[in-house]
C-alpha positions in Angstrom: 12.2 -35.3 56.6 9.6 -33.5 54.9 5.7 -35.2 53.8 5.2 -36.4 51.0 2.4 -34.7 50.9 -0.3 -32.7 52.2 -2.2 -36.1 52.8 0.7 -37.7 54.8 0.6 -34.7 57.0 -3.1 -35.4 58.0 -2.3 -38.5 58.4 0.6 -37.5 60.8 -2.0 -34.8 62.8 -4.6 -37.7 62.9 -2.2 -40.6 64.4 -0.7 -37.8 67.0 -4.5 -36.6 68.2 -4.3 -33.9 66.4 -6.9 -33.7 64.3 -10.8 -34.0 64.2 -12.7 -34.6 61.3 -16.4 -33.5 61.0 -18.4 -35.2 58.7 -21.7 -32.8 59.9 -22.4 -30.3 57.0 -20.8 -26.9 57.6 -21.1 -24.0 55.1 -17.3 -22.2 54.1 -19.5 -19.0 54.1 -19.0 -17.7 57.8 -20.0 -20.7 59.6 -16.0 -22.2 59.4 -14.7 -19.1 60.5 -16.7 -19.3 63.4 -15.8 -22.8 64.6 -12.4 -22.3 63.9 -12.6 -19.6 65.7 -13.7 -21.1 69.1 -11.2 -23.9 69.0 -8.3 -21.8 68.0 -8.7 -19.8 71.0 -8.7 -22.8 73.2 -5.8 -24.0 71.6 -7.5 -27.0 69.9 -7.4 -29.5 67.2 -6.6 -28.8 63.7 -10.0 -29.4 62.1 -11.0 -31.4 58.7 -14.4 -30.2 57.5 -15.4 -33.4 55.0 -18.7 -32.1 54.5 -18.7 -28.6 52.6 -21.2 -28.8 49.7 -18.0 -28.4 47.4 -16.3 -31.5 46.0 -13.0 -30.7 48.2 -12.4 -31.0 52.1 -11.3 -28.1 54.1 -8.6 -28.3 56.0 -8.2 -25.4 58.7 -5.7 -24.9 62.1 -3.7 -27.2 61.1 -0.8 -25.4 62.4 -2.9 -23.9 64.9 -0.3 -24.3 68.0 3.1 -24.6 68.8 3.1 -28.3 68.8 1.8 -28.9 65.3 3.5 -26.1 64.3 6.9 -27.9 64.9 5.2 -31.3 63.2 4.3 -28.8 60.1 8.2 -28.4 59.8 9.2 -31.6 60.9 11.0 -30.9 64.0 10.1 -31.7 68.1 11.0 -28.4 69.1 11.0 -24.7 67.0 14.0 -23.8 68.3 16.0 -27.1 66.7 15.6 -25.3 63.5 16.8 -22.5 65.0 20.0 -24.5 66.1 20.8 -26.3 62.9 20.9 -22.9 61.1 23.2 -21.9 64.0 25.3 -25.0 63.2 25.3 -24.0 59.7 26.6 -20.4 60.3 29.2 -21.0 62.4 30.4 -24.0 60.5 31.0 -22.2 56.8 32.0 -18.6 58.6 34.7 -20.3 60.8 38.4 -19.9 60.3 39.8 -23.0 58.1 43.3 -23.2 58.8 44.0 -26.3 57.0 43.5 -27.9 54.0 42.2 -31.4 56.0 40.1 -28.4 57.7 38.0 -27.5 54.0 37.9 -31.0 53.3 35.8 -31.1 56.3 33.8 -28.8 54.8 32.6 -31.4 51.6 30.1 -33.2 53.8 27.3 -30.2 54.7 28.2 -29.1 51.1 26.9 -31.6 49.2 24.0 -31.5 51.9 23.7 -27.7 51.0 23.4 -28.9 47.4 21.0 -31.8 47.9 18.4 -29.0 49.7 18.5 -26.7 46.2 15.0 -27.2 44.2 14.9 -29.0 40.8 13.3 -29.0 37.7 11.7 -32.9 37.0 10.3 -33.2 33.5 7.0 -34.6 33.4 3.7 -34.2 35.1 3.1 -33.6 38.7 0.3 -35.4 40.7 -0.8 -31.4 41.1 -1.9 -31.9 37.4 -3.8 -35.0 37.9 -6.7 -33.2 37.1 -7.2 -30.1 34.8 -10.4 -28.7 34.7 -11.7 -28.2 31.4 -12.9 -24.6 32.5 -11.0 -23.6 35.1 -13.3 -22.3 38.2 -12.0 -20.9 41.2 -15.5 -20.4 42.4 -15.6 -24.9 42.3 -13.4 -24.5 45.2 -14.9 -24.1 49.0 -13.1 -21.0 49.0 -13.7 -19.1 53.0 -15.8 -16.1 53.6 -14.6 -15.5 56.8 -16.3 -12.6 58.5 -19.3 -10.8 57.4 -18.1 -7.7 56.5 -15.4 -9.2 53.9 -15.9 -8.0 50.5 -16.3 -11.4 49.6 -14.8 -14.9 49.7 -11.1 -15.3 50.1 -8.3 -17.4 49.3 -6.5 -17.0 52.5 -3.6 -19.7 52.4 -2.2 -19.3 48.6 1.6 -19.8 48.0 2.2 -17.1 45.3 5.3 -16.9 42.8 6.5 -14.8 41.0 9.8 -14.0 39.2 11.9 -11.5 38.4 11.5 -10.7 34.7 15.4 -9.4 34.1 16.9 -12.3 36.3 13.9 -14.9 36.8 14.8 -15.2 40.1 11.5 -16.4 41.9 10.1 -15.3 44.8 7.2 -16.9 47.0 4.6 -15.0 49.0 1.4 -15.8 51.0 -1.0 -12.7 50.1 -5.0 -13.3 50.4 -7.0 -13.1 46.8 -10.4 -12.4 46.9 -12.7 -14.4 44.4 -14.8 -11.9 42.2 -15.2 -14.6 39.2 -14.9 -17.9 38.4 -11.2 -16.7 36.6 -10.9 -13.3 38.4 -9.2 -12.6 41.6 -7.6 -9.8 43.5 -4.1 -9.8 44.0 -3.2 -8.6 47.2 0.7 -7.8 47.5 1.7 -4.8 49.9 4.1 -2.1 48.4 6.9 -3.6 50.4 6.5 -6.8 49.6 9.2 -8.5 46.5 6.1 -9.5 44.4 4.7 -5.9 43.9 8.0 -5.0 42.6 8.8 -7.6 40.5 5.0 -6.4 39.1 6.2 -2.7 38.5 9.3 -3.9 36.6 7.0 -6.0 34.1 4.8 -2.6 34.3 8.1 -0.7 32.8 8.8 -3.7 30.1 4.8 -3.5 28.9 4.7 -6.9 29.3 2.3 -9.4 31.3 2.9 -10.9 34.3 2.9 -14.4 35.0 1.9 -15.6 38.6 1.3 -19.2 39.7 -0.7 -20.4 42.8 -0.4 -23.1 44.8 -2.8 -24.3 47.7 -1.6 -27.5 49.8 1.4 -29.7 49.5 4.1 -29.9 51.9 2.8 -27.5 55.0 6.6 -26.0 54.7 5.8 -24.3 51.6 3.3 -22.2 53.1 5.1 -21.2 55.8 8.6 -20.5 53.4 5.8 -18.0 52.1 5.5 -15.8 54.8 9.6 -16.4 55.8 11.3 -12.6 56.1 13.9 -14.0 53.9 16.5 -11.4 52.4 16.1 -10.5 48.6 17.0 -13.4 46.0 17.1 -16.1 48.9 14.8 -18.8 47.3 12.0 -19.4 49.1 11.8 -23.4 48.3 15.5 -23.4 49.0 14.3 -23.0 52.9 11.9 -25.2 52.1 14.1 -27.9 51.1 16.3 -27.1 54.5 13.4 -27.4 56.7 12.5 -30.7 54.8 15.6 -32.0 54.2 14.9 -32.8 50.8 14.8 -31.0 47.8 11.7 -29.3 46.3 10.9 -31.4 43.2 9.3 -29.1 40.2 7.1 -29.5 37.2 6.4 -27.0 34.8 2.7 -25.2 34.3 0.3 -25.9 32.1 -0.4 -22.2 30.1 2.4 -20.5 32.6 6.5 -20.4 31.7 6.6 -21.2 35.3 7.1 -24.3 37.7 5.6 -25.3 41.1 5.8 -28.4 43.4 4.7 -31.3 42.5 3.3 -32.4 45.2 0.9 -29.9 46.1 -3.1 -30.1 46.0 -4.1 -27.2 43.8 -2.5 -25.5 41.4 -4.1 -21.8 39.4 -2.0 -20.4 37.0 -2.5 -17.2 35.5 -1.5 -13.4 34.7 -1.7 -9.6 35.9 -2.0 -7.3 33.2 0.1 -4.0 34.3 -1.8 -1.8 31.7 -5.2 -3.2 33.0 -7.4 -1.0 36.1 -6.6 -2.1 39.3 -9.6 -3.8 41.0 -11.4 -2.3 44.6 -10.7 -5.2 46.7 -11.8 -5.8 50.6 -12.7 -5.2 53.4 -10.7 -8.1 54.8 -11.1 -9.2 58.7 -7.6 -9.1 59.3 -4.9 -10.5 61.3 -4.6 -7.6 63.6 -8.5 -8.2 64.9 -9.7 -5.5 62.8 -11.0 -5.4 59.3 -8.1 -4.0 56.4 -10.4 -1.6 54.5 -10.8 -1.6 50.8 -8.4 -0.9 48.6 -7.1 -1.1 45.4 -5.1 -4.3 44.1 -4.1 -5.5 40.9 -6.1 -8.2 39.0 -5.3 -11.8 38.6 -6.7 -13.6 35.2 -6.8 -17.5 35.7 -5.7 -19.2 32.7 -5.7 -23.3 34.1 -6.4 -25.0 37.7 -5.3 -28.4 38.2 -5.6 -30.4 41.4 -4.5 -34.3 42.8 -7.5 -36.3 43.0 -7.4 -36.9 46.1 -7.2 -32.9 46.7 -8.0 -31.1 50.1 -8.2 -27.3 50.4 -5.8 -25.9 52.4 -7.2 -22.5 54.7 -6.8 -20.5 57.5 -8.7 -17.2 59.5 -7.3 -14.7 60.9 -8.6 -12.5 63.3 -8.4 -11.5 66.7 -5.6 -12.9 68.6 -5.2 -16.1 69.5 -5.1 -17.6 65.5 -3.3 -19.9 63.9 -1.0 -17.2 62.7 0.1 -16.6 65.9 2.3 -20.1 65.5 3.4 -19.3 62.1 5.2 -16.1 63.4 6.1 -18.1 66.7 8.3 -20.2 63.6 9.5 -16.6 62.2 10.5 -15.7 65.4 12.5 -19.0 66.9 13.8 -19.8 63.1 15.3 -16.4 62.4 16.7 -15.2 65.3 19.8 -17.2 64.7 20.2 -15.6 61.7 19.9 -12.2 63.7 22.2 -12.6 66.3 25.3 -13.6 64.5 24.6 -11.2 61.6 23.0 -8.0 62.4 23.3 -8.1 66.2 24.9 -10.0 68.1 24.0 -8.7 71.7 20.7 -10.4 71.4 20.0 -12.9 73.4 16.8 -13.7 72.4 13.4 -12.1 71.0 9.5 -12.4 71.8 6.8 -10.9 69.4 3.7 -11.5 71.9 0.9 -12.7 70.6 -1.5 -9.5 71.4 1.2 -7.2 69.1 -0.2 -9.0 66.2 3.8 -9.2 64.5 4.2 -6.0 63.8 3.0 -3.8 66.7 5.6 -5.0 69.8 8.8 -6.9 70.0 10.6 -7.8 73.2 13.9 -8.2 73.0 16.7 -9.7 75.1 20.5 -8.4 75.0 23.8 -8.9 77.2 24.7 -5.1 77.6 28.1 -4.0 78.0 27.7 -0.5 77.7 25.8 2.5 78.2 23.3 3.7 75.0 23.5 0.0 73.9 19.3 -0.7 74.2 19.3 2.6 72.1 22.0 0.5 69.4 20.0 -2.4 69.1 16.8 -0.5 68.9 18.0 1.0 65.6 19.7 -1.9 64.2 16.4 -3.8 64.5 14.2 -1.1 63.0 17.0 -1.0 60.0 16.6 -4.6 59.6 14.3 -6.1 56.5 10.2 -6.6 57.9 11.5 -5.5 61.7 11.6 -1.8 60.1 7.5 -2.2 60.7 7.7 -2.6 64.5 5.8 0.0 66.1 7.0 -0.4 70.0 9.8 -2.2 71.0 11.4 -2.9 74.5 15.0 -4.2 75.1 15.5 -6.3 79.1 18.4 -7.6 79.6 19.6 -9.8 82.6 18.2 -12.9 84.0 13.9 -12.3 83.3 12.6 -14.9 81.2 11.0 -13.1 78.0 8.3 -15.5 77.3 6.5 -14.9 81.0 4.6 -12.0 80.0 4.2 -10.9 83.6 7.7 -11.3 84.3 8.8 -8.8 81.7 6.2 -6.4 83.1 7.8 -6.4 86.2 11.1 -5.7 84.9 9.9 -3.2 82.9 8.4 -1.3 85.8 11.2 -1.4 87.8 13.9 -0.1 85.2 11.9 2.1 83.4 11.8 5.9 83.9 9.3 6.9 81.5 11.2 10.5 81.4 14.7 9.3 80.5 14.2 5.6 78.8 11.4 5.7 76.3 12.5 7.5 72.6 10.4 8.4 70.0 10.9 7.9 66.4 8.9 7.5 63.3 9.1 5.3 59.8 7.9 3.1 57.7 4.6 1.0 59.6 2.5 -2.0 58.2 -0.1 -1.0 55.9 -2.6 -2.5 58.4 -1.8 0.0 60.9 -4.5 1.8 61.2 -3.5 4.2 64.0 -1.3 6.1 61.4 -2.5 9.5 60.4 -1.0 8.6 57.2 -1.0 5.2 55.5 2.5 3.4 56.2 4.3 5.7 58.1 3.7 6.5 61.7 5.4 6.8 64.8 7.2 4.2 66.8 8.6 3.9 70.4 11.6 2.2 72.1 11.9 1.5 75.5 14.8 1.2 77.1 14.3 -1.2 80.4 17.4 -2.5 80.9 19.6 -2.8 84.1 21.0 0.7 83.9 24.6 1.6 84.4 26.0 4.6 85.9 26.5 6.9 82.6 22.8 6.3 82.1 21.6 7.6 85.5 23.2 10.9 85.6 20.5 13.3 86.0 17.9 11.4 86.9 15.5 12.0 89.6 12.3 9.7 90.7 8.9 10.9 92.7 7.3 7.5 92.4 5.7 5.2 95.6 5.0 2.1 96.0 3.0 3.1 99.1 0.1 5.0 97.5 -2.8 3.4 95.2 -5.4 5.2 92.9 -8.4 5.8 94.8 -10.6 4.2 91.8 -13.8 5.1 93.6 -13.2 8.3 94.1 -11.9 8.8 89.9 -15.1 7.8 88.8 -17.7 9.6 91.1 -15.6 12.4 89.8 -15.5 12.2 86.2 -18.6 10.7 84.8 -16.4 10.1 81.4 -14.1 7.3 83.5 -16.6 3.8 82.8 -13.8 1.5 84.7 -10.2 1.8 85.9 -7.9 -1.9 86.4 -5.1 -0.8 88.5 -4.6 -4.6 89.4 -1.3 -4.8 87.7 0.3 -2.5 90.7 -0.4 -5.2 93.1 1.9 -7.4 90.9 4.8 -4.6 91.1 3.5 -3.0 87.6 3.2 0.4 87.7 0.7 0.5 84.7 -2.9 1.2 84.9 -5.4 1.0 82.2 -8.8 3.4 82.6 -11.9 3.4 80.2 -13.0 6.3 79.2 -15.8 8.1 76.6 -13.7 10.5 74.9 -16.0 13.2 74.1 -14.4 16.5 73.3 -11.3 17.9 71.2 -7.9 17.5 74.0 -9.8 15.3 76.5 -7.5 12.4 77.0 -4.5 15.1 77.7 -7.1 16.7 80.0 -7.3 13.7 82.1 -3.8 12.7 82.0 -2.5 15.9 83.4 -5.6 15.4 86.5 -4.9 12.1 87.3 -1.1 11.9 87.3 -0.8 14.9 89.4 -2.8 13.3 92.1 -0.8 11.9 95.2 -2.6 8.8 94.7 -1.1 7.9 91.3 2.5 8.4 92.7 2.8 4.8 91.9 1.3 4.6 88.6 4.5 5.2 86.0 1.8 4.6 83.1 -1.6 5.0 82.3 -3.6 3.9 79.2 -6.7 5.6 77.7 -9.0 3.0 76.4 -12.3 2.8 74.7 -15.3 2.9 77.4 -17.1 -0.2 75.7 -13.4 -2.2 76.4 -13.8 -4.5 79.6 -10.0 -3.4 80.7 -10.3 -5.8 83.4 -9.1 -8.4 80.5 -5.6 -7.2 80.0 -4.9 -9.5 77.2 -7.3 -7.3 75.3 -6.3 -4.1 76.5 -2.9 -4.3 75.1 -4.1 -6.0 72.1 -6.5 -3.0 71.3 -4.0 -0.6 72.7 -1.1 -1.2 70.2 -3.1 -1.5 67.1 -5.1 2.1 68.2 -2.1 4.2 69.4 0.3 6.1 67.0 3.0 6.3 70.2 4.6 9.3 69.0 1.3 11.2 68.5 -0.7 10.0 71.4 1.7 10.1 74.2 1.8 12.6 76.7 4.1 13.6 79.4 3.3 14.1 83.1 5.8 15.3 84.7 8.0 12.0 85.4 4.9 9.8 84.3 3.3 9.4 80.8 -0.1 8.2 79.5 -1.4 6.9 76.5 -4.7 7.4 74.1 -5.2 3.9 73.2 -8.7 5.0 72.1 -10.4 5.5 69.1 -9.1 8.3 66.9 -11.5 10.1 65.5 -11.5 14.0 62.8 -13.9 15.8 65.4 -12.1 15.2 68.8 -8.5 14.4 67.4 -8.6 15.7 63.7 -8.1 12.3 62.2 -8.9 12.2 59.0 -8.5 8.6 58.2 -11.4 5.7 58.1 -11.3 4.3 60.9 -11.9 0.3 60.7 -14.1 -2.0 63.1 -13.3 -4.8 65.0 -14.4 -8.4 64.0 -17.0 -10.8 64.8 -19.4 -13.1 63.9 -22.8 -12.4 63.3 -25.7 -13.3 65.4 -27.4 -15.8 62.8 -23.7 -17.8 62.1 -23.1 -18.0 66.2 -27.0 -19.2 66.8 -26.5 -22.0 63.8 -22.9 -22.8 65.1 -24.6 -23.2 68.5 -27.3 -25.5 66.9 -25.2 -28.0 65.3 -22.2 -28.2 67.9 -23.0 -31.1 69.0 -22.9 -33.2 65.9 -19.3 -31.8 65.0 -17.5 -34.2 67.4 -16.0 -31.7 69.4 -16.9 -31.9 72.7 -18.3 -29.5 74.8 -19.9 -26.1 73.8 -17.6 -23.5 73.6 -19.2 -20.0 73.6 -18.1 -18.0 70.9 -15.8 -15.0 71.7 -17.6 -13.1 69.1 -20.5 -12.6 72.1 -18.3 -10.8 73.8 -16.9 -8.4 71.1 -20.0 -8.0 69.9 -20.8 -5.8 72.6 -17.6 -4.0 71.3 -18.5 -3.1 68.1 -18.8 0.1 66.5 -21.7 1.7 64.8 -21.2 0.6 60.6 -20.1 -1.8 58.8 -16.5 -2.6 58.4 -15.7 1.2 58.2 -16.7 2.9 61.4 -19.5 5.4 61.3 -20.4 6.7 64.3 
């Protein structure tokens, strides 16, 4: 069943051991960012900072791994929700061949029906409170890394509605705070909200938008759900709760929220008004989003509970808390998936270094020749899965979620000539690899068990006998800072080489001298990568790797081999016209005060920040390279 509220699920964390709450004084500006982001990357507690300087906790991480993750959405394991939609698929799209059959049926019906939302009259305990002049700025709202444009609402449920059919939709979009009744609104063009915006643009009329911060932690995750057009975002709420959404109408808004939640801020965008220049943003790929610009968002009433605790969350450089909220995307909807859209799929991964939208692994029973190449192009036809940028189809017995087991099958069905395809489409607007905004190129890789239609012509020069003489590479070429060729050893033929790119073709240069040299017999791929990147951390090279490369632009064939420029693109050595944006991390004065006070928080022992090390990895400027 779902919580009551958001208090119940603190509670819940607290009881479990999963929860810490530090009474110690820590400032929202930067210096919770920077604790949250130390334990996040150890996997730790969801934290409760009591002691703000604002009149409201902050609650951060709270779904910050896969265990609390599955307590946000009341289940033991992700994959039972995955199962009970399952159930419900096959149980309404089976033949009925009688009428005792249908009658079956009644029972999960009138379940079905008891999940719907519903309009209560009266007021919520959201509206215990109204402030008499509503304030956003009264709230310990995050700025998260000190290049953002400013403070941000980063964990708002957003609704909207369709203004012909007043069908809503919910959304989690981040709104910067440039007045106490003045936000951005930050919806992507994709995204349902921006065009419910350009149909009220059409009518001349207003839009009304209402936010909600707390509540029932299912609401924020039905926010960020990939659910198709006109599903009800509460109506999966009331599924993963098992209860329906109960809703009370706003104050100065024709619109209705939960009742249950902690904050409530109603208000309008005015489609005739200037958009607003809004960002940078330290982002959930690792990198800041640059500025932009958004629509506005005029505050007309904020009410809160009493006992009201303000709901946030960072992103940033991978491991976050998102991570586990597209872990529950990923389990929850490949049911959905596989018995709609394709059902050869076995199962799906999106690793945590692809940051969502960058790499997918996927898992199929194959039947037939060509059939990676089918589900390839179902998937990239297929609602948000049309932003993937690479994506690899196994099949047979490996085990998906071992990330070094999939490597290895990779490497040993792959023939980087014949199996990887190149296409191009629609990417995230975060991508920022794209010579273009939102539309790049994209790669499939085929590294399935092949049958023998697929291995007519094929012929192979790699060894398993030879290694790169790493030595000899960088006495050679002063450009070379490091080469990790460790991955061979575990039957990867993949090596990753730093380099300083310094002239217009350089990367193709290399590629063509080091994969024609009988020492890289064994190497299948090789990855360019910036020469301040420690490539001996592999987790990091392919997290910087697939937010840099445009695969369809930067690939380049050797041959039977191919290499990569996972480097920065730049207009003088690659013609790249676009800003190019800088990674994140805290600055020196937040990680030295973090460091003084660590030991009144209550947890534990120091953990270094991970911001020393990618501090060393930063680039010249500000959020915008400039270098």
């Amino acid at each position: 069943m779902g919580y009551r509220d958001q208090a119940q699920f603190i509670k819940t964390l607290e009881d479990a051991g999963e929860l810490v709450r530090i009474k110690e004084y820590v400032n929202p500006h930067l210096e919770i960012t920077e604790i949250t982001d130390r334990i996040s990357k150890q996997y730790g507690p969801a934290l409760l900072f009591e002691n703000t300087g604002y009149d409201f906790p902050v609650l951060i991480n709270s779904m910050g791994t896969e265990k609390r993750m599955a307590m946000a959405l009341g289940v033991e394991k992700l994959d039972d929700l995955a199962h009970q939609i399952e159930g419900l698929f096959k149980t309404f799209t089976s033949p009925k061949n009688s009428f005792i059959d249908k009658l079956k049926l009644l029972p999960q019906l009138g379940e079905v029906a008891s999940w719907m939302p519903k309009q209560i009259g009266g007021k919520g305990a959201c509206q215990q409170v109204v402030m008499k002049d509503p304030d956003i700025t009264k709230l310990p709202v995050l700025k998260c890394w000190p290049e953002d444009g400013g403070p941000f609402v980063t964990l708002p449920v957003i609704q909207t509605q369709d203004p012909h059919t007043g069908i809503r939709n919910v959304g989690l979009y981040r709104m910067q705070v440039f007045g106490s009744t003045l936000t951005g609104m930050h919806w992507h063009r994709h995204k349902v909200s921006a065009r419910h915006f350009n149909e009220y643009k059409k009518l001349g009329k207003k839009m009304p938008v209402v936010v909600t911060i707390g509540g029932d932690p299912a609401y924020a995750y039905c926010g960020t759900a990939p659910l198709p057009d006109g599903v009800d975002e509460f109506m999966l709420a009331g599924f993963i709760r098992k209860k329906r959404v109960e809703l009370v109408k706003c104050l100065t808004q024709d619109m209705y929220v939960p009742s249950d939640v902690d904050f409530v801020i109603e208000g309008y965008v005015d489609p005739e008004e200037d958009f607003i220049l809004e960002g940078p943003f330290g982002d959930h790929t690792g990198y800041y989003s640059l500025a932009d610009y958004y629509p506005r968002f005029h505050i007309t009433a904020i009410t809160h509970r009493r006992d009201a605790v303000y709901a946030a969350t960072i992103v940033g450089i991978p491991p976050q808390e998102d991570a586990w909220i597209g872990k529950a995307t990923e389990r929850i909807f490949l049911a959905p998936i596989k018995m709609t859209m394709v059902p050869e799929i076995v199962d799906m991964v999106l690793p945590v270094e692809g940051v969502f939208h960058n790499l997918v692994i996927v898992k199929i029973r194959k039947e037939y020749p060509g059939q990676a190449l089918k589900v390839m192009n179902s998937l990239w036809g297929a609602g948000q899965m049309m932003f993937t940028k690479m994506m690899v189809v196994v099949d047979g017995d490996v085990n998906i979620h071992d990330n070094a087991e999939v490597a290895r099958y990779i490497g040993t069905h792959v023939h980087p000539a014949h199996d990887i395809i190149f296409s191009q489409g629609p990417t995230d607007v975060l991508d920022h690899s794209c010579s273009v905004m939102a539309y790049g190129g994209k790669m499939g890789i085929d590294a399935t068990s092949k049958l023998p239609e697929e291995l007519v012509g094929r012929t192979e020069d790699f060894s398993k006998d030879t290694k790169p003489d790493v030595d000899d590479v960088l006495r050679t070429y002063p450009e070379f800072k490091a080469m990790n060729i460790s991955l061979l050893d575990m039957g990867v033929p993949l090596a990753f080489a730093s380099m300083e790119k310094n002239r217009k073709g350089h990367v193709r240069e290399m590629a063509n001298l080091l994969l024609e040299r009988p020492d890289f017999n064994s190497v299948k791929v090789l990855i360019f990568m910036e020469h301040t990147l420690d490539v001996s951390d592999i987790a990091d090279a392919v997290w910087r790797f697939s937010n840099n490369v445009d695969p369809r632009r930067d690939h380049v064939m050797v041959g039977d081999r191919i290499a990569f420029d996972g480097t920065r693109k730049t207009k003088e050595h690659d013609g790249f016209t676009r800003d190019w944006p800088n990674i994140l991390a805290s600055d020196q004065e937040t990680i030295d005060r973090v460091d003084s006070i660590w030991d009144k928080l209550g947890l534990g022992p120091m953990i270094p920040s991970p911001s020393r090390k990618y501090r060393n990895q930063l680039y010249r400027g500000g959020a915008v390279v400039t270098e």
